[in-house]
Biopython code that builds the backbone (N, CA, C, O; Angstrom):
import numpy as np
from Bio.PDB.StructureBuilder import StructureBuilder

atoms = [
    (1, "UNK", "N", (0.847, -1.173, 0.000)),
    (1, "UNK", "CA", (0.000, 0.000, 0.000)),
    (1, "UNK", "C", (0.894, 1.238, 0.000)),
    (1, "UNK", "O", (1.859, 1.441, 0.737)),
    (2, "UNK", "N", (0.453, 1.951, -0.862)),
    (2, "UNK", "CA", (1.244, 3.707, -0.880)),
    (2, "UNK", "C", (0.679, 4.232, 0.148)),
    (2, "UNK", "O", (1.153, 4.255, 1.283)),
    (3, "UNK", "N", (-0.877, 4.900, -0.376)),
    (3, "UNK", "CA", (-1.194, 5.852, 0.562)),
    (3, "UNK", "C", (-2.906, 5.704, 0.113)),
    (3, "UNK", "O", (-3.142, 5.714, -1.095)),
    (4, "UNK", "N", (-3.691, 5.613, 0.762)),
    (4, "UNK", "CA", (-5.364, 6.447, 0.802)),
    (4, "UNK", "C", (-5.449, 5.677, -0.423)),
    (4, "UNK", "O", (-5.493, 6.429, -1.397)),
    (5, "UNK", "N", (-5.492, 4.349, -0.750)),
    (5, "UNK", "CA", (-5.867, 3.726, -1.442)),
    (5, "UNK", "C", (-4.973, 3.458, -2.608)),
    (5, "UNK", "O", (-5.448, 2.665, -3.421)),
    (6, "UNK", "N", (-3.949, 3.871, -2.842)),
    (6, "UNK", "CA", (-3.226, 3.674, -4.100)),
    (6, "UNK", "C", (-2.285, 2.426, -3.620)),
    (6, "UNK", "O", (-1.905, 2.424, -2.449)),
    (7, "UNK", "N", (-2.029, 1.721, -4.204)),
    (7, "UNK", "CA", (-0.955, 0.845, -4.407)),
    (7, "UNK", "C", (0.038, 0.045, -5.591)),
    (7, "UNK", "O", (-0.098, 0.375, -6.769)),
    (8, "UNK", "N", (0.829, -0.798, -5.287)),
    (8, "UNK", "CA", (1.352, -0.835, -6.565)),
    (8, "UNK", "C", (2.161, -2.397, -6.090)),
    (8, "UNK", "O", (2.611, -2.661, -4.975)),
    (9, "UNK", "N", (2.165, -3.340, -7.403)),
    (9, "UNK", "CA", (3.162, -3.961, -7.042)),
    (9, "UNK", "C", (4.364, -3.788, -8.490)),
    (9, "UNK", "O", (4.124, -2.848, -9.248)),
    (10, "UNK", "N", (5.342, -4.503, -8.752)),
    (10, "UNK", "CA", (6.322, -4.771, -9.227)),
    (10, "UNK", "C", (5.904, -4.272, -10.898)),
    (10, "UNK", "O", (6.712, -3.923, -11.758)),
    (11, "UNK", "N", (4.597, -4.350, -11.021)),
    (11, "UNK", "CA", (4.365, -4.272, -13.148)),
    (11, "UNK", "C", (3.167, -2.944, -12.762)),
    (11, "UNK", "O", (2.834, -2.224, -13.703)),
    (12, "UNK", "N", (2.588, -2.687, -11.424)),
    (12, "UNK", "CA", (1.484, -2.107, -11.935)),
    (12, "UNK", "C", (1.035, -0.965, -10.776)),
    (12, "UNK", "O", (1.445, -1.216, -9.643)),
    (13, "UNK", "N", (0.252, 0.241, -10.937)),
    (13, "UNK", "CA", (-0.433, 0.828, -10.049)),
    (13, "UNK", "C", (-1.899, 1.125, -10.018)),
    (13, "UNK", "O", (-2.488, 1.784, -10.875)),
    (14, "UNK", "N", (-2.486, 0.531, -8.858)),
    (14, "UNK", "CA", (-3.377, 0.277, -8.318)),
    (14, "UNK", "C", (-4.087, 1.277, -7.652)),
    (14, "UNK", "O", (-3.369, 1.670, -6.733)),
    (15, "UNK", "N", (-5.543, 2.104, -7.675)),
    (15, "UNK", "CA", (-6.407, 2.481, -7.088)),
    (15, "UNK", "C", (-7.578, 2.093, -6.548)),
    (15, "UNK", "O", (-8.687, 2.260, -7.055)),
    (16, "UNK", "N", (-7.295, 1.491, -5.354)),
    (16, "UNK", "CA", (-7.949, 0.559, -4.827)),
    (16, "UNK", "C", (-8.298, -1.011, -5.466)),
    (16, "UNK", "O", (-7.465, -1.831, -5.080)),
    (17, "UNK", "N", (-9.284, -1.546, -6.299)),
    (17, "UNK", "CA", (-8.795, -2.423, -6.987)),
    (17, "UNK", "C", (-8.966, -2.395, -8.404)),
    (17, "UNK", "O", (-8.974, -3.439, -9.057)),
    (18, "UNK", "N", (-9.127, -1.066, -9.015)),
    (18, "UNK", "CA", (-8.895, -0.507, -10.063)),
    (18, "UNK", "C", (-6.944, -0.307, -10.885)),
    (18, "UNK", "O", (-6.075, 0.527, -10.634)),
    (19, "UNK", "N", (-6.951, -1.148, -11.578)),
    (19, "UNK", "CA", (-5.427, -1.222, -11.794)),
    (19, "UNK", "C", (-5.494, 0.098, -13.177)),
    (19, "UNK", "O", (-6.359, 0.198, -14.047)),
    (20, "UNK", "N", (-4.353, 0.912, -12.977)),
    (20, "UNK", "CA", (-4.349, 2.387, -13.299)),
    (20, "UNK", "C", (-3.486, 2.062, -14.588)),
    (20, "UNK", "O", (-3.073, 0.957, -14.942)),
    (21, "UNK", "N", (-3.380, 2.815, -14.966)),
    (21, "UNK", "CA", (-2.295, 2.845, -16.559)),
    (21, "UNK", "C", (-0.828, 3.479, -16.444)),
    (21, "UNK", "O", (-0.106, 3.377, -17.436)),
    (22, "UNK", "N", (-0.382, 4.068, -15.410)),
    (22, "UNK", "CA", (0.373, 4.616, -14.792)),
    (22, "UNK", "C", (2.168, 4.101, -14.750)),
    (22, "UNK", "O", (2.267, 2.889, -14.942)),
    (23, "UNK", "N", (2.673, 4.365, -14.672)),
    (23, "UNK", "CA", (3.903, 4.054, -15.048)),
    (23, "UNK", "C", (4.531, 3.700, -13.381)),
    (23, "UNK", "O", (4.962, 4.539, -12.589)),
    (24, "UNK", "N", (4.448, 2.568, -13.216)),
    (24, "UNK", "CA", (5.303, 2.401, -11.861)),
    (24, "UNK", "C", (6.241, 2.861, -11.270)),
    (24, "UNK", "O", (6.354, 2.818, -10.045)),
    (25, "UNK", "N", (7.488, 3.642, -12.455)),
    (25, "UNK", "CA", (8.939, 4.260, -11.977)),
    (25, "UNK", "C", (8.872, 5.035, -11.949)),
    (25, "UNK", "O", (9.607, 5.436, -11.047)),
    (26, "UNK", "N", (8.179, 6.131, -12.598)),
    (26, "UNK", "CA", (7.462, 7.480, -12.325)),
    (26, "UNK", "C", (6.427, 7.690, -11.723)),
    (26, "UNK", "O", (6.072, 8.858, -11.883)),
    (27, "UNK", "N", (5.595, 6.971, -10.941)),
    (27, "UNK", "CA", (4.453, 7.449, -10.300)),
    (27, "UNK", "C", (4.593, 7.968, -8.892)),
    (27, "UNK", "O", (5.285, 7.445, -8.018)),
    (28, "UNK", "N", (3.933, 8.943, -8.783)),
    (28, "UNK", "CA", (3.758, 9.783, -7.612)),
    (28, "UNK", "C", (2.520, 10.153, -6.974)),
    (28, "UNK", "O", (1.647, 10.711, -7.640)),
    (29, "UNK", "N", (2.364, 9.914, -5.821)),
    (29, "UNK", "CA", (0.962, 10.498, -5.500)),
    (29, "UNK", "C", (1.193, 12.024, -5.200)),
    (29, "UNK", "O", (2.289, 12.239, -4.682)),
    (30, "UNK", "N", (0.395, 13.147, -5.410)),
    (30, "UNK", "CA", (0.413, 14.299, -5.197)),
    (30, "UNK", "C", (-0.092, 14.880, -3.825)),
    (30, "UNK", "O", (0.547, 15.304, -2.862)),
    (31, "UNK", "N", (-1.835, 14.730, -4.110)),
    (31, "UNK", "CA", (-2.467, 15.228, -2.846)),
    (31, "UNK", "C", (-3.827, 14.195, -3.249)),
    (31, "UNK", "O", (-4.405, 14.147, -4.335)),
    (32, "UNK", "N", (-4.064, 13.555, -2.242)),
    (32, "UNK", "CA", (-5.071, 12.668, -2.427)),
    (32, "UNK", "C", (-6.500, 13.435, -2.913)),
    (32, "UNK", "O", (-6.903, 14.372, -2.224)),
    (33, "UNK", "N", (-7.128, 13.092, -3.905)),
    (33, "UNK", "CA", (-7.030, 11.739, -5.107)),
    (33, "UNK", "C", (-6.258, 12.198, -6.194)),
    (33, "UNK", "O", (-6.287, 11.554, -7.242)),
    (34, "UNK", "N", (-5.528, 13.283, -6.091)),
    (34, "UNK", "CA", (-4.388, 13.391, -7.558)),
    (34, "UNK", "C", (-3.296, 13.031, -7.218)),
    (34, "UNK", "O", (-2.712, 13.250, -6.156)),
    (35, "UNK", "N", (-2.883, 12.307, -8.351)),
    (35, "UNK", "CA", (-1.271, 11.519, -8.683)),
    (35, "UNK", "C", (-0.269, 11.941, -10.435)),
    (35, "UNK", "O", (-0.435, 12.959, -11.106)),
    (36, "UNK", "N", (0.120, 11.475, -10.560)),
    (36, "UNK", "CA", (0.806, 11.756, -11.632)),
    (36, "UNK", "C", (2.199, 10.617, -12.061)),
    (36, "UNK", "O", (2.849, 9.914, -11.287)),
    (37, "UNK", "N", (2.327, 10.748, -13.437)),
    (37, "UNK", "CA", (3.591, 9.987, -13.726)),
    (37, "UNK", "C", (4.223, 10.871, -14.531)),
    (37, "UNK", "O", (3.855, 12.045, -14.566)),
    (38, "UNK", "N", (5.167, 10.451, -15.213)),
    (38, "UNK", "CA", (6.071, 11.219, -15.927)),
    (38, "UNK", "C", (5.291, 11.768, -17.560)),
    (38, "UNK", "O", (5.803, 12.580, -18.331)),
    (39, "UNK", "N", (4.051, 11.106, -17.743)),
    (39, "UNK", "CA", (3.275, 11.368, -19.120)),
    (39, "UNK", "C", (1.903, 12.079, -18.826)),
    (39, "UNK", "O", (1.486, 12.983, -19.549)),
    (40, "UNK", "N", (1.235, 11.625, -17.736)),
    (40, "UNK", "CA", (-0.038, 11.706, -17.330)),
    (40, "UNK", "C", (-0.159, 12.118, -15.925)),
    (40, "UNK", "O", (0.822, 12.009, -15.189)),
    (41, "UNK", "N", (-1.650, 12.738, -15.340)),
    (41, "UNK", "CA", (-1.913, 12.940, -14.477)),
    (41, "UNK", "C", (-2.955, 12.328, -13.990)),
    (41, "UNK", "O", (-3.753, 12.279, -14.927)),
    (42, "UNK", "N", (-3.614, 11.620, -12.684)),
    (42, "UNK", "CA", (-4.356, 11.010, -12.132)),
    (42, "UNK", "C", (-5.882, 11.948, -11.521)),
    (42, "UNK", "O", (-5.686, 12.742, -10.600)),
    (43, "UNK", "N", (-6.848, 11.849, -11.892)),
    (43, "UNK", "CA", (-7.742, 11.955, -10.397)),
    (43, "UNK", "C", (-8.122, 10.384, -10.493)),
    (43, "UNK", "O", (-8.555, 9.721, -11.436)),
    (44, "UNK", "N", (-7.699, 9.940, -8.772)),
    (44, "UNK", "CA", (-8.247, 8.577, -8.710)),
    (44, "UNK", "C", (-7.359, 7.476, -9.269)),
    (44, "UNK", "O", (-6.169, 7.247, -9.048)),
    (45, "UNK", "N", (-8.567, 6.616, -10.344)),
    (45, "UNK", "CA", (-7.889, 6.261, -11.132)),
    (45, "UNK", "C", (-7.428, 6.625, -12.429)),
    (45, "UNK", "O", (-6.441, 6.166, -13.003)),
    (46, "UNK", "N", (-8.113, 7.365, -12.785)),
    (46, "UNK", "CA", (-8.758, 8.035, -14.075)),
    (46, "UNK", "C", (-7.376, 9.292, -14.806)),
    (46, "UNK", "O", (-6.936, 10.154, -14.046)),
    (47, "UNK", "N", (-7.149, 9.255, -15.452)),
    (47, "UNK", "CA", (-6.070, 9.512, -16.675)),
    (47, "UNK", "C", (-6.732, 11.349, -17.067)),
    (47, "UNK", "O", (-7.403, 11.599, -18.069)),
    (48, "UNK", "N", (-6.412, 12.179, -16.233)),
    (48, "UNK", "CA", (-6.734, 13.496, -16.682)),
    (48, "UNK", "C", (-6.497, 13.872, -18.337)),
    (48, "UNK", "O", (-5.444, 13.692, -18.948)),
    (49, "UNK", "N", (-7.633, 14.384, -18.838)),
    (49, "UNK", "CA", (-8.053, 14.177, -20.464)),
    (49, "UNK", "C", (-6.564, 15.601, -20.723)),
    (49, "UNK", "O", (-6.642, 16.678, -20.131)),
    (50, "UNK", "N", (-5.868, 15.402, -21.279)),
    (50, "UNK", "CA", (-4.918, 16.472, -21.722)),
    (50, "UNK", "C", (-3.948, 17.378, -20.685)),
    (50, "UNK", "O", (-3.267, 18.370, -20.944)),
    (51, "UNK", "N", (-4.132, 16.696, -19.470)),
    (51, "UNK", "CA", (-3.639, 17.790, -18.027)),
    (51, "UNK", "C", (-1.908, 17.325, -18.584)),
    (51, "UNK", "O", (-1.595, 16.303, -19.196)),
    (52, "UNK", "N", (-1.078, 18.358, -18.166)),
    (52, "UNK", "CA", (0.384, 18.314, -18.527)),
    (52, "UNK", "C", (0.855, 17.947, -17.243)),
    (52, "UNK", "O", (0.786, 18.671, -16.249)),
    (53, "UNK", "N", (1.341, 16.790, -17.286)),
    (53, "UNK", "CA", (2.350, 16.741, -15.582)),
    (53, "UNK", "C", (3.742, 17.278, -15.307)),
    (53, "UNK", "O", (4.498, 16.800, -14.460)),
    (54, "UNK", "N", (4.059, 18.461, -16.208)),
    (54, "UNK", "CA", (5.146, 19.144, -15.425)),
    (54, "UNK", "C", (4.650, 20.407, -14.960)),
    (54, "UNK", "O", (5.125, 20.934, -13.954)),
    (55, "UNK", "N", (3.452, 21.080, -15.826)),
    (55, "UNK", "CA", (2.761, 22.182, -14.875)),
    (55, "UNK", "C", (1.502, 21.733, -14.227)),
    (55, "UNK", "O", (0.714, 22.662, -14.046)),
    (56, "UNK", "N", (1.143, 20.707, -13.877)),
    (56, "UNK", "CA", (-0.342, 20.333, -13.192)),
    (56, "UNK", "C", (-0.209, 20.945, -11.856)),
    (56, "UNK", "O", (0.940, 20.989, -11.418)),
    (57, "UNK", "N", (-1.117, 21.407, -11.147)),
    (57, "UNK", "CA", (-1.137, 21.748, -9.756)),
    (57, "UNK", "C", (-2.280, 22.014, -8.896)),
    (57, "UNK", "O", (-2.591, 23.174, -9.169)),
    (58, "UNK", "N", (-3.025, 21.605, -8.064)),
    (58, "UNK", "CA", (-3.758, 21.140, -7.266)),
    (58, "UNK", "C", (-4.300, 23.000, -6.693)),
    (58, "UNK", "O", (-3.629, 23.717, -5.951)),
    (59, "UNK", "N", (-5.336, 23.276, -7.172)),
    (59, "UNK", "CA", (-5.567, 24.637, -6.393)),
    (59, "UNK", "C", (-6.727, 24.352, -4.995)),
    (59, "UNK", "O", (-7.091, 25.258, -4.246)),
    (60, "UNK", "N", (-7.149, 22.981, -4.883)),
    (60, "UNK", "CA", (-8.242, 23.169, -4.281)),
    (60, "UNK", "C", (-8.468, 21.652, -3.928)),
    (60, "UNK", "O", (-9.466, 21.206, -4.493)),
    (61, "UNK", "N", (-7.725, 20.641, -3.053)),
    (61, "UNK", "CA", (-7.955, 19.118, -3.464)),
    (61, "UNK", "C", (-9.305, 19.284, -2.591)),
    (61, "UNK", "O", (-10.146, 19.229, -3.488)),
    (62, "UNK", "N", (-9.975, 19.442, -1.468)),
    (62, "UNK", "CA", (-11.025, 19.020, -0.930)),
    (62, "UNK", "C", (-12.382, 19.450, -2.168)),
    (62, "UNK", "O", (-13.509, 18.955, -2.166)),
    (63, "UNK", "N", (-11.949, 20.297, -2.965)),
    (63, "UNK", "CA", (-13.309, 20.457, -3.626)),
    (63, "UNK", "C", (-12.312, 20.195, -5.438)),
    (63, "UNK", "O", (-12.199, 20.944, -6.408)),
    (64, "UNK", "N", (-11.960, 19.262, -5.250)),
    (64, "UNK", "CA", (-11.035, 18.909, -6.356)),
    (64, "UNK", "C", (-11.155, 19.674, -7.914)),
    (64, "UNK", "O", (-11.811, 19.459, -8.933)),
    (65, "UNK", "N", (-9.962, 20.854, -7.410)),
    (65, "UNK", "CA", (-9.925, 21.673, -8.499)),
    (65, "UNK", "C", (-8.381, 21.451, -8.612)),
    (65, "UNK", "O", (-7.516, 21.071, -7.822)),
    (66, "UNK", "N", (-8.390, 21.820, -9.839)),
    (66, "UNK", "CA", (-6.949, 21.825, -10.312)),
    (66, "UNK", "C", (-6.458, 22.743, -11.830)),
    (66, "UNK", "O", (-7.132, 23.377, -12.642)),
    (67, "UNK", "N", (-5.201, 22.499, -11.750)),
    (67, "UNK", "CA", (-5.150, 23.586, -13.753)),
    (67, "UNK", "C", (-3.526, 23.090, -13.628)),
    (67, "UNK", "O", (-2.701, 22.863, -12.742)),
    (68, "UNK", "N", (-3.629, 23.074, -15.166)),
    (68, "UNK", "CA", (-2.080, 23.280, -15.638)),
    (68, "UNK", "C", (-1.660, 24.300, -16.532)),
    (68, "UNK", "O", (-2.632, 24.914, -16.971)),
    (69, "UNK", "N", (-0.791, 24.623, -16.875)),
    (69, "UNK", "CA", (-0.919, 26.062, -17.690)),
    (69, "UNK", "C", (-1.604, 26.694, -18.300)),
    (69, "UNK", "O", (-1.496, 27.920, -18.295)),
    (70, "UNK", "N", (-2.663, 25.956, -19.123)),
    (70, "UNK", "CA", (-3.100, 26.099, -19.979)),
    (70, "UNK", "C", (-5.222, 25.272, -20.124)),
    (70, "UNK", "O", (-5.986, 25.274, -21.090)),
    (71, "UNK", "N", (-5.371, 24.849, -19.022)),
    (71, "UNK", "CA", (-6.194, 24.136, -18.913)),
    (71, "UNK", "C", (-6.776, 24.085, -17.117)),
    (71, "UNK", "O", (-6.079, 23.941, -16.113)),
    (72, "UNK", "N", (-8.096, 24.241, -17.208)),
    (72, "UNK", "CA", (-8.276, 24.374, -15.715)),
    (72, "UNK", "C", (-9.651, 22.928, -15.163)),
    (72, "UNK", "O", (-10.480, 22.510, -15.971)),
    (73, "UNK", "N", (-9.599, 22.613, -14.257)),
    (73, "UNK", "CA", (-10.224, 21.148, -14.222)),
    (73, "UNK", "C", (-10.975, 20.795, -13.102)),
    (73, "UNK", "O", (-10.448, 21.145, -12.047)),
    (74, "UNK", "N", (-11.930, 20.274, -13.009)),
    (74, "UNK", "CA", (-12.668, 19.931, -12.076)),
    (74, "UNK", "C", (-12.966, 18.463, -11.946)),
    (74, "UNK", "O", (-13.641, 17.872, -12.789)),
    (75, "UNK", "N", (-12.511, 17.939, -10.992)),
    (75, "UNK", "CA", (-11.888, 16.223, -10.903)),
    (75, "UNK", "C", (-11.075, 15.731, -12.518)),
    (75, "UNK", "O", (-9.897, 15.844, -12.857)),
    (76, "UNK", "N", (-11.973, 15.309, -13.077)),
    (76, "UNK", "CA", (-10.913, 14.627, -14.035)),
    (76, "UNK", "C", (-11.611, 15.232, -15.420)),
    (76, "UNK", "O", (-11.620, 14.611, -16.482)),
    (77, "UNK", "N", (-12.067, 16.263, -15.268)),
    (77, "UNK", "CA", (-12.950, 16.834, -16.614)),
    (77, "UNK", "C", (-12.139, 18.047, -16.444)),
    (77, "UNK", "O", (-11.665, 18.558, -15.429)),
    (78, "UNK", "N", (-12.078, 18.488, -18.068)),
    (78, "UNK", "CA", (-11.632, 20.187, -17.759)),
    (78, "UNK", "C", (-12.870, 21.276, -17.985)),
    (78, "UNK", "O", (-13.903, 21.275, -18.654)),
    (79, "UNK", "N", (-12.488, 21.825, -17.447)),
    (79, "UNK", "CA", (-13.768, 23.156, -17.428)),
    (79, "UNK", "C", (-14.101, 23.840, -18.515)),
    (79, "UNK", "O", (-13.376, 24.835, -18.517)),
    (80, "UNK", "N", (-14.619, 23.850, -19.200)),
    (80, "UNK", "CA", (-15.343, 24.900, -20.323)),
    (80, "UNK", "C", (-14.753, 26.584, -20.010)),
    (80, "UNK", "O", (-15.112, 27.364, -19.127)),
    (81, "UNK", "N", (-13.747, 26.760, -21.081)),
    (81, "UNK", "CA", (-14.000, 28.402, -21.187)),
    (81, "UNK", "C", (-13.988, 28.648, -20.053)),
    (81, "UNK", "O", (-15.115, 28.861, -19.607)),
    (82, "UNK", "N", (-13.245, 28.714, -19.397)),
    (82, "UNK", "CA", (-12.376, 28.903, -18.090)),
    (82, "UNK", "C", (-10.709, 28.421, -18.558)),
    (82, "UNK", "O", (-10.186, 27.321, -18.737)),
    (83, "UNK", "N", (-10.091, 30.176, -18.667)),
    (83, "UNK", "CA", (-8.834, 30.065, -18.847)),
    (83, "UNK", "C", (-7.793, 30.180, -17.143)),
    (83, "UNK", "O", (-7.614, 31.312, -16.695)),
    (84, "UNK", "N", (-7.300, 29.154, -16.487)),
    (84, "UNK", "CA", (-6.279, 28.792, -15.090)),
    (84, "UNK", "C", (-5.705, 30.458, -15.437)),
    (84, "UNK", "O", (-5.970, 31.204, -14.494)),
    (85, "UNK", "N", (-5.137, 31.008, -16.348)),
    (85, "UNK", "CA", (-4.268, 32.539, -16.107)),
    (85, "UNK", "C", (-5.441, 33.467, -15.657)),
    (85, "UNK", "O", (-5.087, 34.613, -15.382)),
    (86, "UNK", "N", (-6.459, 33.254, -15.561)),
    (86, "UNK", "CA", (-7.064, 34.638, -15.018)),
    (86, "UNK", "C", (-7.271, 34.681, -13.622)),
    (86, "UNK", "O", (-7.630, 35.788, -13.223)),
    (87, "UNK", "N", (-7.115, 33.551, -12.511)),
    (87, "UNK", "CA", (-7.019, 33.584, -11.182)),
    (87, "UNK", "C", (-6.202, 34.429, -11.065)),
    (87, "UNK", "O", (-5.123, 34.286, -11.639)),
    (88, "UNK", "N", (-6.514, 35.785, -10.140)),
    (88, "UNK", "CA", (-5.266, 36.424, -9.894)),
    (88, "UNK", "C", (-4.508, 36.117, -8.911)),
    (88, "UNK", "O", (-4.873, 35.574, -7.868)),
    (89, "UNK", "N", (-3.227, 36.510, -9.252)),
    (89, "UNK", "CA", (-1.951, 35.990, -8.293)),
    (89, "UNK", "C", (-2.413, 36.238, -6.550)),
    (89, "UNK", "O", (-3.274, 37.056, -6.227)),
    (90, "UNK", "N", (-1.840, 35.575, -5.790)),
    (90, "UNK", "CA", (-2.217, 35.625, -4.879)),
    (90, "UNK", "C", (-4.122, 35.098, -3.953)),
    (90, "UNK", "O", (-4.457, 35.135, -2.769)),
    (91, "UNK", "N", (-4.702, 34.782, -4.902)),
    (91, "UNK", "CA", (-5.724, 34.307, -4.925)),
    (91, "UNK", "C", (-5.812, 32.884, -4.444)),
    (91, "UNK", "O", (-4.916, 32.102, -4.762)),
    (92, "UNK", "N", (-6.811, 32.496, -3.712)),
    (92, "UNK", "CA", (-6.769, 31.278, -3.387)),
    (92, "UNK", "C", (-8.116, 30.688, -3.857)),
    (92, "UNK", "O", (-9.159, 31.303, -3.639)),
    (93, "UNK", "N", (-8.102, 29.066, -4.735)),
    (93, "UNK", "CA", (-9.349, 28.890, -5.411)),
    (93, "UNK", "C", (-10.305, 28.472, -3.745)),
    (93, "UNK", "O", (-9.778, 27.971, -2.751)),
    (94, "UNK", "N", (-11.726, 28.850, -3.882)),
    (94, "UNK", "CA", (-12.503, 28.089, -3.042)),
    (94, "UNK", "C", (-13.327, 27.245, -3.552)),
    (94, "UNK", "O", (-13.867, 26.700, -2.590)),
    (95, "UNK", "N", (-13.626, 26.937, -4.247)),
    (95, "UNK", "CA", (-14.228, 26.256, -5.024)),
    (95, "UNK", "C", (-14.489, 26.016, -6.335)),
    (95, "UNK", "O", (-14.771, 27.113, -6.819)),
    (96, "UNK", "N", (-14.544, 25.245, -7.104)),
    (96, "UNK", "CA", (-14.740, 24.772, -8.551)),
    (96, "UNK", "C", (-16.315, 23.638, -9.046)),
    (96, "UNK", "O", (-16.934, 23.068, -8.147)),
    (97, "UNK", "N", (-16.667, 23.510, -10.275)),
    (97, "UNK", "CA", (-17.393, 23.183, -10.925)),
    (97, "UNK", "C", (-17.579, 23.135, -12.390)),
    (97, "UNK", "O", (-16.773, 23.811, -13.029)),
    (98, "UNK", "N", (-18.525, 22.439, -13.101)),
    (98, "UNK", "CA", (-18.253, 22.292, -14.306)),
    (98, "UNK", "C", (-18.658, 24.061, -15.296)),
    (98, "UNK", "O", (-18.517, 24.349, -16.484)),
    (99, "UNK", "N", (-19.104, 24.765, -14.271)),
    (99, "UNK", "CA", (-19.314, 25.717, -14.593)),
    (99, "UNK", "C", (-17.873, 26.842, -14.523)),
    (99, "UNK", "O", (-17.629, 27.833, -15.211)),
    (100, "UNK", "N", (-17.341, 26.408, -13.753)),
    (100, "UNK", "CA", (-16.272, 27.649, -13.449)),
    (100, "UNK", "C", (-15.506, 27.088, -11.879)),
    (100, "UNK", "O", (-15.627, 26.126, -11.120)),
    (101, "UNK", "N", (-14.563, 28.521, -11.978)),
    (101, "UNK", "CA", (-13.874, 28.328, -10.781)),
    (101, "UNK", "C", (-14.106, 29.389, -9.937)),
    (101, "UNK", "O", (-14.502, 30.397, -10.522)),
    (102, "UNK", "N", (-13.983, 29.476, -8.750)),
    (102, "UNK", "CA", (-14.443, 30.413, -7.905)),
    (102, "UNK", "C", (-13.581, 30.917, -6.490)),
    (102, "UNK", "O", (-13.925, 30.332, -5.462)),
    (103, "UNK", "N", (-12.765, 31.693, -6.389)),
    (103, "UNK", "CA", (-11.976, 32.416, -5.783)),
    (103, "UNK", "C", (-12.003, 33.688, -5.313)),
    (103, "UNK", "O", (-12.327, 34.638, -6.027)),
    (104, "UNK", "N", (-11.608, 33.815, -3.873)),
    (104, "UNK", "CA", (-11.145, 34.839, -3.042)),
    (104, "UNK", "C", (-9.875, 35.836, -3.494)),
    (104, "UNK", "O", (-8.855, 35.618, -4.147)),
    (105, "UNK", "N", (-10.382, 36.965, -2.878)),
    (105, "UNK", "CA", (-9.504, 37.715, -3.569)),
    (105, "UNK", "C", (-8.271, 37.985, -2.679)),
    (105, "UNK", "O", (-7.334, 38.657, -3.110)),
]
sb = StructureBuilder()
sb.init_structure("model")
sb.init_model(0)
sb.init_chain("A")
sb.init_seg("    ")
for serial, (resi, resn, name, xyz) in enumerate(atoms, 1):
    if name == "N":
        sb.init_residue(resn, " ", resi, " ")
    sb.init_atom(name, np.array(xyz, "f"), 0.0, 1.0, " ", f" {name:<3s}", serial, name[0])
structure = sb.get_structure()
């Protein structure tokens, strides 16, 4: 067992008993339920549709929001027309949805 359900043996990684696509020598858990490998990013088990894992980053795991440069996401879907650069700096997300993201100023 890794952590909060992920595991792995010798060929494979495991979310709970969902076996993941994930690269065993690169896999990392982030902040529970996001993980990442050296190609892809995780919610869960699930293979984030286009998320980049050298800029992916977690703005919000209890209400599972996230963005990578260029793309902003709500669990493992990305958000519609919602561009991640318009959070302003210093901003902290409070919440997300398939509608948008929603932040303090």
């Amino acid at each position: 067992m890794l952590s909060a359900g992920y595991a792995r043996d010798a060929n494979q990684i495991y979310y709970f008993n969902q076996a993941m696509s994930a690269d065993p020598k690169t896999f990392e858990i982030l902040e529970i339920p996001y993980s990442r490998d050296s190609q892809y990013v995780y919610w869960m088990e699930n293979q984030i549709p286009n998320a980049d894992p050298q800029t992916f980053r977690i703005l919000n795991a209890n209400f599972e929001c996230s963005a990578d440069l260029q793309i902003a996401f709500y669990q493992d879907q990305p958000i519609p027309n919602f561009d991640p650069n318009t959070i302003p700096s210093g901003s902290q997300v409070t919440n997300c949805d398939m509608n948008g993201m929603y932040f303090s100023p």
